[in-house]
N, C-alpha and C positions, 0 to 999 in steps of 0.2 A: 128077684127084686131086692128082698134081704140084702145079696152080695152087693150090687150097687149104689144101699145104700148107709153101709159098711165102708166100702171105696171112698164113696165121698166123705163121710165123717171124718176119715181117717187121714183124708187130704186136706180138707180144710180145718183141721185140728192140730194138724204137722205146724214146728217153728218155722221149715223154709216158707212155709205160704203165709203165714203170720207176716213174716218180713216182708214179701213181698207187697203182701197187703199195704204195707207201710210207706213203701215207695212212693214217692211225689210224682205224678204225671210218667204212670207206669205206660200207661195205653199211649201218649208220645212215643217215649223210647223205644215201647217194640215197633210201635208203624215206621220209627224214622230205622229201626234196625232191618225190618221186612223190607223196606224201600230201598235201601242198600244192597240187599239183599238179591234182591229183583234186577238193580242196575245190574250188578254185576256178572249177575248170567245172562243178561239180555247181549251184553258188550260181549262176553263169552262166545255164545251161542253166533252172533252178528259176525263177529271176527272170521269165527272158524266157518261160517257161510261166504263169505264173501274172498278167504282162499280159496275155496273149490272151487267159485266160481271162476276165479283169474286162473285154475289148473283147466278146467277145462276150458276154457278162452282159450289157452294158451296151446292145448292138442288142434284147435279147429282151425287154427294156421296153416293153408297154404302154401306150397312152394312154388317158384315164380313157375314153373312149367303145369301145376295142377290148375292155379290161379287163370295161365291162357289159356286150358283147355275147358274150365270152369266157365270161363264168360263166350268161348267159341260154343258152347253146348248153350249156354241162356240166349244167342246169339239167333238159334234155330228157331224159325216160327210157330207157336204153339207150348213154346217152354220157358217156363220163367228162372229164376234163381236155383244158379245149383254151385252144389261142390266137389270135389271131387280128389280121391285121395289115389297116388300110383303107391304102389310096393315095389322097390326093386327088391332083386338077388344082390348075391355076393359079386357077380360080374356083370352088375347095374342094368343086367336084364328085367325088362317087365315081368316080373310075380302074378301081379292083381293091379286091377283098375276100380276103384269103389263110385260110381257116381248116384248123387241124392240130387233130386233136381224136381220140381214143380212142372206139372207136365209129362210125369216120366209112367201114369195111370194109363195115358195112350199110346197103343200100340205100335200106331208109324212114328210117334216121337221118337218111342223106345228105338226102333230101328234104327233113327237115324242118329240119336246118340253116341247108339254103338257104333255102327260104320262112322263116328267120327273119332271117336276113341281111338279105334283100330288102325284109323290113319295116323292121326297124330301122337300114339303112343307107339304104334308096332306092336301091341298086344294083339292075343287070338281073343279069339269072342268067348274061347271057353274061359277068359281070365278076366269077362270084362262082366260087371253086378250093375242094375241101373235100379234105382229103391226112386219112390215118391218120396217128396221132400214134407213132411208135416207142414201145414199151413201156418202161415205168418213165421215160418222158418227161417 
């Protein structure tokens, strides 16, 4: 306790805190300097949230062929919103087929996804993934 209260002596006995003492509407200046302060990592922080967001916006784009197979899959009774990404190879063969889709938790959905996939992509079933889509997705 000594030590603390040594510390403080020692602080408020110093010239910097004397002047500061002195200062005219000290407690303005620091709130309007904190408040500055604050702006500018808020606009910081907002900035660089709202790039990530337009980068991933900007991956969850469709290509006009995943797009019609995207609304021929929501198209099937039982399934709501889905998306869906193809992978080609180097010689524009089907890779992978990724489908996310509402509805994709039942099973004859899931079937019949796939057997649409597999038609209208030409992928094998073992390339073709069907995931539930998170809700309000």
């Amino acid at each position: 306790m000594k030590f603390l209260r040594d510390l403080k002596e020692k602080i408020t006995n110093s010239g910097a805190f004397k002047k500061l003492k002195e200062v005219k509407n000290l407690e303005i200046i620091i709130a309007a300097l904190l408040a500055i302060i604050a702006i500018v990592v808020y606009f910081a922080v907002s900035t660089k949230g709202a790039s990530q967001k337009n980068a991933t916006q900007s991956t969850v784009e469709m290509t006009e062929t995943e797009a019609r197979v995207a609304k021929m899959i929501s198209d099937i009774a039982g399934v709501g919103k889905a998306r869906v990404l193809i992978t080609n190879g180097a010689d524009k063969e089907v890779v992978g087929v990724v489908v996310v889709a509402e509805g994709a938790s039942d099973m004859n959905n899931r079937v019949k996804m796939i057997r649409l996939v597999e038609k209208a992509t030409g992928a094998s079933v073992d390339r073709i993934e069907i995931f539930e889509m998170e809700k309000g997705g």
